[in-house]
C-alpha positions as CSV (number, residue, x, y, z in Angstrom):
1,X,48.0,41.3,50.9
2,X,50.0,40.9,53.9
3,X,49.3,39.7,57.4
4,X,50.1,42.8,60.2
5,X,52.5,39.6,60.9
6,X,54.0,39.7,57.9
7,X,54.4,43.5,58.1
8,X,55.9,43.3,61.7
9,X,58.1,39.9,61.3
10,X,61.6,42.2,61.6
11,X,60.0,44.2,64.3
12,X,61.6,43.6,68.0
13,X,58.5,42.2,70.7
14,X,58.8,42.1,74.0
15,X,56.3,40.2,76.1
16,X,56.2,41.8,79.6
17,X,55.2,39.4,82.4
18,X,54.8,35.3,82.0
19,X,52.2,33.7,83.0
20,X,49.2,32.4,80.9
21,X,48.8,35.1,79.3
22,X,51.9,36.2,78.8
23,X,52.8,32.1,77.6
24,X,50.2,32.4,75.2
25,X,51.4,35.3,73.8
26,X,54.6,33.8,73.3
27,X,53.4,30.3,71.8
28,X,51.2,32.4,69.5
29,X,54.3,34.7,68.5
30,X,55.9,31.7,67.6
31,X,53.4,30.7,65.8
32,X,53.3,33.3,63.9
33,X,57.3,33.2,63.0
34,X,58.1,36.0,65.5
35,X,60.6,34.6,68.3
36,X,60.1,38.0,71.4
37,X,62.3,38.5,73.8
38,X,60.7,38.2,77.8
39,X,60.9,40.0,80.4
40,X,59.5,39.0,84.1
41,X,60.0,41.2,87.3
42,X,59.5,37.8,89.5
43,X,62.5,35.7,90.2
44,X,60.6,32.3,89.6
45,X,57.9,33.6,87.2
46,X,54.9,31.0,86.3
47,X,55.1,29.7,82.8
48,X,59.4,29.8,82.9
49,X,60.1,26.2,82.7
50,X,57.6,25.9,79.3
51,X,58.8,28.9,78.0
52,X,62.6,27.2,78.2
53,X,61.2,24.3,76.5
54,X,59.5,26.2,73.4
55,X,62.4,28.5,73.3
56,X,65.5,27.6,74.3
57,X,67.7,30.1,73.8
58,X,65.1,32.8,74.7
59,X,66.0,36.1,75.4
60,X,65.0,36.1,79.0
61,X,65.4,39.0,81.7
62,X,64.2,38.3,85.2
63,X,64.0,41.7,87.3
64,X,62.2,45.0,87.3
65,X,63.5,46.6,83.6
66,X,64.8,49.8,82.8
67,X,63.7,52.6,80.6
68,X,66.6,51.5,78.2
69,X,66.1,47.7,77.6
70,X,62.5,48.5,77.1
71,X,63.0,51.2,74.6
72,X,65.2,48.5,72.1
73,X,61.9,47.0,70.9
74,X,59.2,48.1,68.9
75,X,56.6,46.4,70.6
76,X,55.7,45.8,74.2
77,X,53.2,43.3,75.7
78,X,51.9,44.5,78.6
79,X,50.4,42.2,80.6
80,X,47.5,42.9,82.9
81,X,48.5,43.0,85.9
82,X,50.9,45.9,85.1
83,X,50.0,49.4,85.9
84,X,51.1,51.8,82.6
85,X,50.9,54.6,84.7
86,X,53.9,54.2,85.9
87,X,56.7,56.5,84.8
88,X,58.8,53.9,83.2
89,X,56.1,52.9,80.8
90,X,55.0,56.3,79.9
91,X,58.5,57.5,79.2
92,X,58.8,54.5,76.4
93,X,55.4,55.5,75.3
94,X,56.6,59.0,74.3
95,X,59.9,57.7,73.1
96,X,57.7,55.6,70.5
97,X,57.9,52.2,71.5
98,X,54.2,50.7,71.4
99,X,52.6,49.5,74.2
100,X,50.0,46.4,73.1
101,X,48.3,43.4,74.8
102,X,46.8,40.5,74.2
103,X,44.0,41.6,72.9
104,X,45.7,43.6,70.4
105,X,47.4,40.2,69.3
106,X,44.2,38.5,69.2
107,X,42.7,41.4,67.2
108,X,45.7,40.6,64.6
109,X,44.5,36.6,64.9
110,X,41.2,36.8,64.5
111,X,41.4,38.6,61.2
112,X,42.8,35.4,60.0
113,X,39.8,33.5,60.4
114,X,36.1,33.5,59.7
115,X,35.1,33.3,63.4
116,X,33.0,35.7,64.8
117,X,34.1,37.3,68.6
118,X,31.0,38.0,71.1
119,X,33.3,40.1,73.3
120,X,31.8,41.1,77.5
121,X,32.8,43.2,80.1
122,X,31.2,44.7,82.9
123,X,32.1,45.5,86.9
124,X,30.4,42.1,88.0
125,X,28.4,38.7,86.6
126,X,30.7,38.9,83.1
127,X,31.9,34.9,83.9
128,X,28.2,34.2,84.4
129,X,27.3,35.5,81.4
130,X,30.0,34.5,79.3
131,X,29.9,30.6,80.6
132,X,26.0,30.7,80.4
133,X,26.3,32.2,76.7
134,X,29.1,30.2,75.9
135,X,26.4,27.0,77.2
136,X,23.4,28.6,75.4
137,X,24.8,28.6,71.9
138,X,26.5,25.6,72.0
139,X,22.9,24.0,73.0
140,X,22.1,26.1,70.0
141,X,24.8,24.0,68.0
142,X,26.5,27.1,67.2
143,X,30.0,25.6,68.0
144,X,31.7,28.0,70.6
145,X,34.5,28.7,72.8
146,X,34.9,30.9,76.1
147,X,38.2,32.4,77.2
148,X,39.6,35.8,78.1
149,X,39.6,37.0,81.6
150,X,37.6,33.6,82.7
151,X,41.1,32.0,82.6
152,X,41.9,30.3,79.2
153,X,43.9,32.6,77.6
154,X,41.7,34.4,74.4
155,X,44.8,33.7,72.0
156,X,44.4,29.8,72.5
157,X,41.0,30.0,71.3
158,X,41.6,31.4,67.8
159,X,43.1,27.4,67.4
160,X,39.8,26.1,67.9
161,X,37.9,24.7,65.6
162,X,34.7,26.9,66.5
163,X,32.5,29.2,65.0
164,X,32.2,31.9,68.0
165,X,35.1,33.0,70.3
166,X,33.0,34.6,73.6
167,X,35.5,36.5,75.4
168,X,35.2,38.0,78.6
169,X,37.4,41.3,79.0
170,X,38.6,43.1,82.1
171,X,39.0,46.4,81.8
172,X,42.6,46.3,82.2
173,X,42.4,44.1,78.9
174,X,41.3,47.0,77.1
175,X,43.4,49.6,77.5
176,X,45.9,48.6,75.2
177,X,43.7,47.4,71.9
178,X,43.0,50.0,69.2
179,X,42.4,47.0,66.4
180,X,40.3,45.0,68.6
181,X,36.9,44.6,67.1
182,X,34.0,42.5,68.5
183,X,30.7,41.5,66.0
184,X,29.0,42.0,69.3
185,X,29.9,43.7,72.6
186,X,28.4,44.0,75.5
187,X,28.7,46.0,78.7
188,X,26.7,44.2,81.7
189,X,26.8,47.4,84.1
190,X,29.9,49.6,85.4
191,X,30.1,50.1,89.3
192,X,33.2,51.4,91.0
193,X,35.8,49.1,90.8
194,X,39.8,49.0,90.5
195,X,39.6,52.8,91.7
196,X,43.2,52.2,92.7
197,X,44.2,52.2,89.1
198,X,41.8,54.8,87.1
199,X,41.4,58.4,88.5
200,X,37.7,58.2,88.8
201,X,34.4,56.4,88.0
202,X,34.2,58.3,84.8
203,X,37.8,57.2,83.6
204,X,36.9,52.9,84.5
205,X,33.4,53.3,82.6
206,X,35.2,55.2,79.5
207,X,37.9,52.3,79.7
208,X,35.0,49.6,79.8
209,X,33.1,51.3,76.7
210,X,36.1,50.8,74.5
211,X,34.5,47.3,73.9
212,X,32.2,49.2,71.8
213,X,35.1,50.9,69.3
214,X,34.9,49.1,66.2
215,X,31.9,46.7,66.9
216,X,29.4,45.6,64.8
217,X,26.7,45.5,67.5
218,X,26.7,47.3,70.8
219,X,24.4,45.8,73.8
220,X,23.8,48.4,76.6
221,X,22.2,48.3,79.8
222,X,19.4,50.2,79.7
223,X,19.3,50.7,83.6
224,X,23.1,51.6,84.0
225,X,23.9,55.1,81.5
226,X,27.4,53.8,82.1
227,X,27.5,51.6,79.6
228,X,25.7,53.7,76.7
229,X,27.7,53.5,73.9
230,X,28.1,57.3,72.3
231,X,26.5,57.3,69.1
232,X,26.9,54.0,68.0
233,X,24.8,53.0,64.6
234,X,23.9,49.8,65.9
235,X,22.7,49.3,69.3
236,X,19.9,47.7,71.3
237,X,19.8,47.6,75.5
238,X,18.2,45.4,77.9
239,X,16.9,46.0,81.5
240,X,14.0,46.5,83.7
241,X,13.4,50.1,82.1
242,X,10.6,49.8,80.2
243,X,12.3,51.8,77.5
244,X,14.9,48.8,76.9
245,X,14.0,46.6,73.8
246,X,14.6,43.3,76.2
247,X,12.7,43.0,79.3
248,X,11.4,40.4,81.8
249,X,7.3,40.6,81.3
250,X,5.7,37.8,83.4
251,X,8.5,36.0,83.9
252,X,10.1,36.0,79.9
253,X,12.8,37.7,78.1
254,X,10.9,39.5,75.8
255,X,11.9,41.8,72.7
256,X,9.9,44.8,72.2
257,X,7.0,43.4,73.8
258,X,7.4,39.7,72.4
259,X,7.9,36.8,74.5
260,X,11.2,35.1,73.4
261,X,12.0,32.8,75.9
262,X,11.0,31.5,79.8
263,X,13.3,32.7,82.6
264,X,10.7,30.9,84.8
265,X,12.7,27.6,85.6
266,X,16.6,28.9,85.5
267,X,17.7,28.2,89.0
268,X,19.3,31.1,88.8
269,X,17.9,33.7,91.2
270,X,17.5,37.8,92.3
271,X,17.3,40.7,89.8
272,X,21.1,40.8,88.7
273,X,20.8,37.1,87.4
274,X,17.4,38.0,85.0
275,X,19.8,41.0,84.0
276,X,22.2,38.4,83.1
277,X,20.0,36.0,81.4
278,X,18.1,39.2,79.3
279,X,21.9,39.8,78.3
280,X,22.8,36.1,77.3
281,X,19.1,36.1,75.0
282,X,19.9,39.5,73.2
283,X,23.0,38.4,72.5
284,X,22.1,34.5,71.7
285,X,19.1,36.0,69.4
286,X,21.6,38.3,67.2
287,X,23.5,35.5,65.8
288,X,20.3,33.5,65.4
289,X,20.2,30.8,68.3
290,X,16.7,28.8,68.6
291,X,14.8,30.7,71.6
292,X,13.8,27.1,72.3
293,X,17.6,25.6,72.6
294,X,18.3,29.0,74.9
295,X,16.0,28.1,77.3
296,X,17.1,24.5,78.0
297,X,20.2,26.0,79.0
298,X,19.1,28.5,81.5
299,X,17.2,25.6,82.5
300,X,20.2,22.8,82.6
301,X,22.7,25.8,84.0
302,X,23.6,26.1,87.8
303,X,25.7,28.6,88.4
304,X,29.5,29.4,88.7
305,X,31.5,28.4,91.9
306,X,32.1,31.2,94.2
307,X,29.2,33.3,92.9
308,X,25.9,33.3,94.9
309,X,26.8,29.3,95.5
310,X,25.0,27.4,98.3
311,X,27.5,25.5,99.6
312,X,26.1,23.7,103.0
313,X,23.2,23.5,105.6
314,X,25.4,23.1,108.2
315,X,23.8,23.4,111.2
316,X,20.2,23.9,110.0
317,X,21.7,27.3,108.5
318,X,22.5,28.0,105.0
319,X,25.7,29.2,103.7
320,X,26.5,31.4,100.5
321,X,29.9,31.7,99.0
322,X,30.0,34.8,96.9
323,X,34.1,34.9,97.4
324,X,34.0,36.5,93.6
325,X,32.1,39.4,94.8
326,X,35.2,41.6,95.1
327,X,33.8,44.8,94.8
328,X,30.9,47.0,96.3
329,X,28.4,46.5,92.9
330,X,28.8,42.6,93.3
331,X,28.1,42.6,97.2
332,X,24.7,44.7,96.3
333,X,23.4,42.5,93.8
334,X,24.0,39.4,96.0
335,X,21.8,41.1,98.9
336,X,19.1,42.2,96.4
337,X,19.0,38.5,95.6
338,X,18.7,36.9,99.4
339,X,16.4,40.0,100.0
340,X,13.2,37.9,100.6
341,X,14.9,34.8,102.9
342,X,13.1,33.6,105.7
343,X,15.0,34.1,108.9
344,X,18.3,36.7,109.6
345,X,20.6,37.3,107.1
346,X,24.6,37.6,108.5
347,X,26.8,38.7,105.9
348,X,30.7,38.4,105.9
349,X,32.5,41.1,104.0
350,X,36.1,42.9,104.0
351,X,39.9,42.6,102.5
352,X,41.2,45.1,100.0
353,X,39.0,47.8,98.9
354,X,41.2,49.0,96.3
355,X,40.1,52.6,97.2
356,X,36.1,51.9,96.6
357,X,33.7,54.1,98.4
358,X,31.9,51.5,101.0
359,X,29.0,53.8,101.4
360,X,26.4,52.6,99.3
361,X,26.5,49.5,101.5
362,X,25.4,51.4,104.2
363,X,21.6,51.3,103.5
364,X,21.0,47.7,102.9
365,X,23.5,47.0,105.4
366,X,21.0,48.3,107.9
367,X,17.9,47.6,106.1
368,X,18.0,43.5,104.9
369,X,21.3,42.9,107.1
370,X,21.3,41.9,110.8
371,X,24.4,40.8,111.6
372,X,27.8,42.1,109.9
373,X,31.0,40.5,110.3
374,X,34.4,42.4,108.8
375,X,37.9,40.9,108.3
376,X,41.0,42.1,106.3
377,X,42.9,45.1,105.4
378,X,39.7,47.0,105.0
379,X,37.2,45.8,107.1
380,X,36.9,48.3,109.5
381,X,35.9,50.5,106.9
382,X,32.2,48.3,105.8
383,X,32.0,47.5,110.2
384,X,31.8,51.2,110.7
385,X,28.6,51.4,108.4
386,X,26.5,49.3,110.6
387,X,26.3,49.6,114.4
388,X,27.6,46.5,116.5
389,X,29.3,44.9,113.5
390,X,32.0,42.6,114.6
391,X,35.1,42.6,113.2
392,X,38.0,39.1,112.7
393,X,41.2,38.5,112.2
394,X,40.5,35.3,110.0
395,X,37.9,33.7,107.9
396,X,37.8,30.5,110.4
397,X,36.8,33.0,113.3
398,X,34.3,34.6,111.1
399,X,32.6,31.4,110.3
400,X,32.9,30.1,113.9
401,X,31.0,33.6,114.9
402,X,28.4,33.4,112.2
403,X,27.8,29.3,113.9
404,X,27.0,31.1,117.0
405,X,25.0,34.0,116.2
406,X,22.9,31.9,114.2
407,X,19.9,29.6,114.3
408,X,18.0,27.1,112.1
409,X,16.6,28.9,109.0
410,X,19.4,31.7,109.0
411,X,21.5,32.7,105.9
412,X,25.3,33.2,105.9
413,X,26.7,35.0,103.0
414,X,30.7,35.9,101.9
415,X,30.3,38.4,99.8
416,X,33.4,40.4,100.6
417,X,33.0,43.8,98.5
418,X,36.8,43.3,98.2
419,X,39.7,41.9,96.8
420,X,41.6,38.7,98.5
421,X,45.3,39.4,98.1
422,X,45.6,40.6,101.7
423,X,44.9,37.3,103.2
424,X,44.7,34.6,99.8
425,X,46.2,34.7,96.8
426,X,42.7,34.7,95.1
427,X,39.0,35.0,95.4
428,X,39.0,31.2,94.7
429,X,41.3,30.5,97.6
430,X,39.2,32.8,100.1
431,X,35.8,31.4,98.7
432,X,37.6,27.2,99.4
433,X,38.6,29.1,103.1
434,X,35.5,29.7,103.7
435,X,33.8,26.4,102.8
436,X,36.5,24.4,104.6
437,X,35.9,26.3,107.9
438,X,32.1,25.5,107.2
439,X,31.8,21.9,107.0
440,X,35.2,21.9,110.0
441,X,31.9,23.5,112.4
442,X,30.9,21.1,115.0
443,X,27.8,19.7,114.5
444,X,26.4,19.6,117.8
């Protein structure tokens, strides 16, 4: 029987956008004895001078394309980043050329091997989960790689020699990957996010559920109706509902009642970590990891950079970077978990909102919040939730504020509610900001 490769060898690709995803596309392509052509709006695109190397008379167009050079191909990569509702995409759509990612390609891979996909999404703690999961069953000596959305590209995994590819998907990664099909998938929670690309919250949560098409298992959260899966044959949820079949009793992820595991000496902390770890177990537990071995690892793991990280005690005062907290959901969950601290809490928060609606801020703004400091494109909007919030034009100045408003046994927390790109060129870049203008305060 013939490969979907094999079927589509004559077939004309074109991957859209370079990059590492778009790279891996292209070395797996290759692979796969299909040579695409590329296409890159950016002058200089990322990935250009390998690409030259593994193909070097590749069909290469740098600038925005037309209707017609897209329409010579049969398939389309999209990358990510791209928005398909755009009206050059959609008029190729209905003039039959079809619009894939990588996903789809992995989809395609994957049926080549005997490795099983754990596949997660969710608006926030999807890298914690997938890099705590990814920990857990390798403790469990069930070999296992992470990629997907958590940077390594998921195509480079399929050449591993593991039993278990964990992937963590955005939703933009699912929009164009009808033969994608996880053993197990998993939505964490859906909160609004990326409302500059879907119409509404309805339209993101239906595009995060499409992790469930096709899989062998669904995992809900029981707290969030968001992620139900609609009449799926095989599903089990977690949560603090006590109608979920994993829940935290005294302090253990327990199934239905039975103590599986401790939660009691992760150093992970607040309610939307426990959520995380319940998630990792129900998952861990399906493909038969030793309750024992899963526990270790919550025990051994400390946490991601730029999520909920202590990063100093400068000044007597403790600072938090949650620079990946890039939307409203994220910022919430990171103020549940400092909501018993000793002394006042300042939080740092603003930059693009991508058209999120700041108001459910406002209550624990003014409830578990004393000081609020805005900066970026956006700002204004969170500062005009709380009365006497100051607003910044930089994340030095914001840090240099928070150093004077604050005394020994406070708490400083980025957690931004909001994309980076108006003032960094990532979350990773804002979150370093921020810990450089930290240790630059004068200690006296």
């Amino acid at each position: 029987m013939q490969t979907w490769f094999e079927l589509n060898k004559h077939k004309r690709f074109c991957v859209l956008g370079l990059g590492l995803s778009g790279m891996s596309c292209v070395r797996f392509l290759v692979e796969q004895g299909i040579e695409p052509s590329v296409c890159d709006t950016r002058s200089l695109p990322p990935g250009i001078d390998e690409l030259k190397q593994l193909l070097p008379q590749v069909d290469l167009t740098l600038g925005q394309p037309s209707v017609e050079y897209l329409q010579q191909f049969d398939f389309v990569l999209m990358s990510p980043g791209i928005d398909p509702r755009a009206d050059i995409y959609q008029t190729v759509l209905a003039n039959g050329t079809e619009l894939i990612n990588e996903i789809e390609l992995f989809a395609h891979g994957i049926a080549l091997t005997d490795k099983q996909v754990v596949a997660v999404t969710g608006s926030n703690g999807k890298s914690t989960v997938v890099s705590l999961l990814g920990e857990a069953l390798n403790k469990a000596e069930i070999t296992t790689s992470v990629g997907g959305n958590i940077g390594r590209p998921a195509l480079d995994c399929l050449s591993d020699s593991s039993d278990i590819i964990v992937l963590e998907l955005s939703s933009f990664q699912l929009e164009f990957c009808p033969s994608f099909a996880a053993d197990i998938a998993l939505v964490l929670n859906v909160s609004e996010d990326h409302m500059d690309r879907y119409a509404d919250l309805a339209h993101y949560a239906q595009t995060k559920r499409a992790i469930y098409q096709n899989a062998r298992l669904a995992i809900f959260n029981h707290d969030d109706q968001q992620t139900y899966p609609e009449q799926h044959p095989n599903a089990i949820s977690f949560g603090v509902d006590c109608q979920a079949d994993w829940q935290v009793e005294q302090g253990h992820a327990c199934l239905q009642g039975n103590a599986v595991c401790s939660l009691q000496q992760s150093r992970l902390v607040g309610l939307h970590n426990q959520q995380n770890m319940l998630a990792v177990t129900a998952v861990a537990y399906a493909l038969n990891a030793d309750p024992r071995l899963i526990e270790i690892a919550f025990n051994e793991f400390s946490g991601l950079q730029h999520r909920c990280e202590k990063v100093s005690e400068k000044l007597g005062v403790t600072w938090v970077n949650d620079s990946k907290a890039t939307n409203v959901g994220a910022t919430l969950a990171a103020l549940s978990g400092l909501a018993n601290i000793e002394g006042q809490l300042v939080l740092i928060a603003g930059g693009v909102g991508k058209d999120a609606d700041f108001s459910p801020l406002q209550s624990v703004l003014n409830s578990n919040v004393d000081h609020l400091i805005t900066l970026g494109r956006d700002g204004q909007q969170i500062a005009a939730l709380k009365a006497n919030a100051q607003h910044v034009s930089s994340i030095q100045d914001a840090v240099k504020l928070a150093a004077k408003i604050t005394q020994v046994g406070d708490t400083v927390l980025l957690s931004p509610a909001c994309a980076s790109l108006d003032m960094f060129k990532n979350f990773e870049q804002r979150g370093l900001a921020f810990v450089a203008a930290v240790e630059a305060l004068n200690e006296q």
